[in-house]
N, C-alpha and C positions, 0 to 999 in steps of 0.2 A: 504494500500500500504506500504510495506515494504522499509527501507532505504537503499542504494545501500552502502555494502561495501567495504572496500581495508584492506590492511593488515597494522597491528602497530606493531613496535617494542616498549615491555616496560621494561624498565630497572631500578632497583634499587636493592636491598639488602632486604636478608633475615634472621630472628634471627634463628641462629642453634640451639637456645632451643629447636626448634621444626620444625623449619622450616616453618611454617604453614602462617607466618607472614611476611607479604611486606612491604617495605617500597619504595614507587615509586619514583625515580628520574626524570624521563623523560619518555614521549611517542612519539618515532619517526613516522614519517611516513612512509611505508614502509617495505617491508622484509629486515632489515640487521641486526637483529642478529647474522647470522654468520661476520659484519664485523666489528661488536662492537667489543673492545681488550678488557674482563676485568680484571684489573688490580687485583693483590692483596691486600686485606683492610687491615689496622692497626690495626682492632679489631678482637679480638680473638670469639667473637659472633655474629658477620655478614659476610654474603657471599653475594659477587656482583653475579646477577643475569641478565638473559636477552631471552626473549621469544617473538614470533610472535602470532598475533592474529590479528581473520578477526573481524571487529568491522565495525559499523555508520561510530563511532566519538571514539577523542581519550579519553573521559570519558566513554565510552563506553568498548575500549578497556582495560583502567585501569581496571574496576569492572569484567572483564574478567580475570587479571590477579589474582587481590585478591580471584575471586572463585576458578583460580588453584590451587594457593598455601596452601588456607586451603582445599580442596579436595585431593592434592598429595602430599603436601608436599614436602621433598629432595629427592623425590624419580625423577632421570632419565630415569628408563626401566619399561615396566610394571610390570618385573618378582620383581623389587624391592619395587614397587608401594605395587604387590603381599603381600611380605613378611611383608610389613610396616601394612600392613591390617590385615593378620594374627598374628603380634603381638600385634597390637590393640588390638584383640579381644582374649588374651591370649593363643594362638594356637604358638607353637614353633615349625618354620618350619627349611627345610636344602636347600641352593641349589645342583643340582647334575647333572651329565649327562655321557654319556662314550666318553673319551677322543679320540678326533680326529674324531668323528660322526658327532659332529655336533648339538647331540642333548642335549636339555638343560630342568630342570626342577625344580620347585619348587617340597619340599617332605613333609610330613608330618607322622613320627613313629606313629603305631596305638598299642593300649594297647595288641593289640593278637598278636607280633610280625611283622603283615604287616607294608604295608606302602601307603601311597595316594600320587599319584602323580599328578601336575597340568603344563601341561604346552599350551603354544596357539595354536589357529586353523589356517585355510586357508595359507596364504603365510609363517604364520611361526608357522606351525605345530611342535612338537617337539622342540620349545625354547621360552625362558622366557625373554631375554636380548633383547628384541625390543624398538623402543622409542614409550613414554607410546599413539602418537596421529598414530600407527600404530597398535590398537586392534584389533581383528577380530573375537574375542569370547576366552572363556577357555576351555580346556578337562580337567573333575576331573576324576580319575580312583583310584579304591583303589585294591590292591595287595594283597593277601595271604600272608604268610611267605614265600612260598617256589619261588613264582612271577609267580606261571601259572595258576592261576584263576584270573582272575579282574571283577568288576564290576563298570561300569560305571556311576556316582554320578552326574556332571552336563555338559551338550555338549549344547552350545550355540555357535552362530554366530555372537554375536553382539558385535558393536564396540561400547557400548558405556561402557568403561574402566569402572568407578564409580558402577553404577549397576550391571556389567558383576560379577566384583569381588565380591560385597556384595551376591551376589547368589551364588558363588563359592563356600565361606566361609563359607555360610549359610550350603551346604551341605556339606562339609568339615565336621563344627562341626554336625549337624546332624548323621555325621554315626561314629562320635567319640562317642557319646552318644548314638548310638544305638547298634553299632556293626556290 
């Protein structure tokens, strides 16, 4: 039997070295993160922070917070989650889109002049600037030089950001190394 749970606010600070790293002040109870104020720090290497999570308990919800932040890091949108991933893994991406569309993408320059482009599926087809617990899969496509041939590298549905992306990436650099 599973434990029935509610939502925690947890708030504390993170080191901009990397971002990766919490330092928990508090776990509320309840959704108010949006009513938390946070204030500007003194230090030049921490940033106040503050997220909801469905949890038990609020030790619960803590150990929820700490796997965020070293899985996403400073990343707010997934298209930045995106790019933070790709530069992990040595890949130098662009963002882009054509102005006033609507539409938004990560890119990737390929050695033969193309280019790869990645942006999300379902409600937010065509853009990358989504908040990162509104995933719904990636479309990777990679371009010709001239942009009227494409082929389609990885089309998923799943919201689960973490894996979505590592598969993304995976065929990203795959057809960087193949061609």
């Amino acid at each position: 039997m599973s434990a029935a749970t509610q939502t925690y606010t947890v708030i504390g600070l993170t080191l901009d070295v990397d971002s990766t790293e919490l330092l928990i002040a508090a776990v509320l109870a309840g959704p108010v993160a949006d009513q938390v104020e946070l204030l500007a720090t003194s230090e030049d290497d921490l940033t106040r922070w503050a997220e909801e999570f469905d949890a038990p308990d609020p030790d619960a919800a803590a150990d929820l917070a700490y796997a965020h932040c070293r899985t996403f890091g400073s990343a707010a949108t997934a298209g930045e989650y995106l790019h933070q991933v790709l530069e992990d893994e040595g890949i130098e991406s662009t963002a882009g889109g054509h102005p006033g569309s609507g539409c938004y993408w990560v890119g990737v320059d390929t050695p033969d002049g193309g280019e790869i482009l990645i942006s999300g599926q379902d409600r937010h087809e065509a853009e990358v600037d989504y908040p990162l617990t509104e995933h719904a899969g990636w479309l990777v496509c990679r371009y010709d030089e001239d942009r009227l041939e494409f082929t389609i590298l990885h089309d998923s549905q799943s919201p689960d950001l973490a894996a979505d992306t590592a598969a993304a990436v995976a065929a990203v650099r795959a057809s960087l190394t193949t061609g």
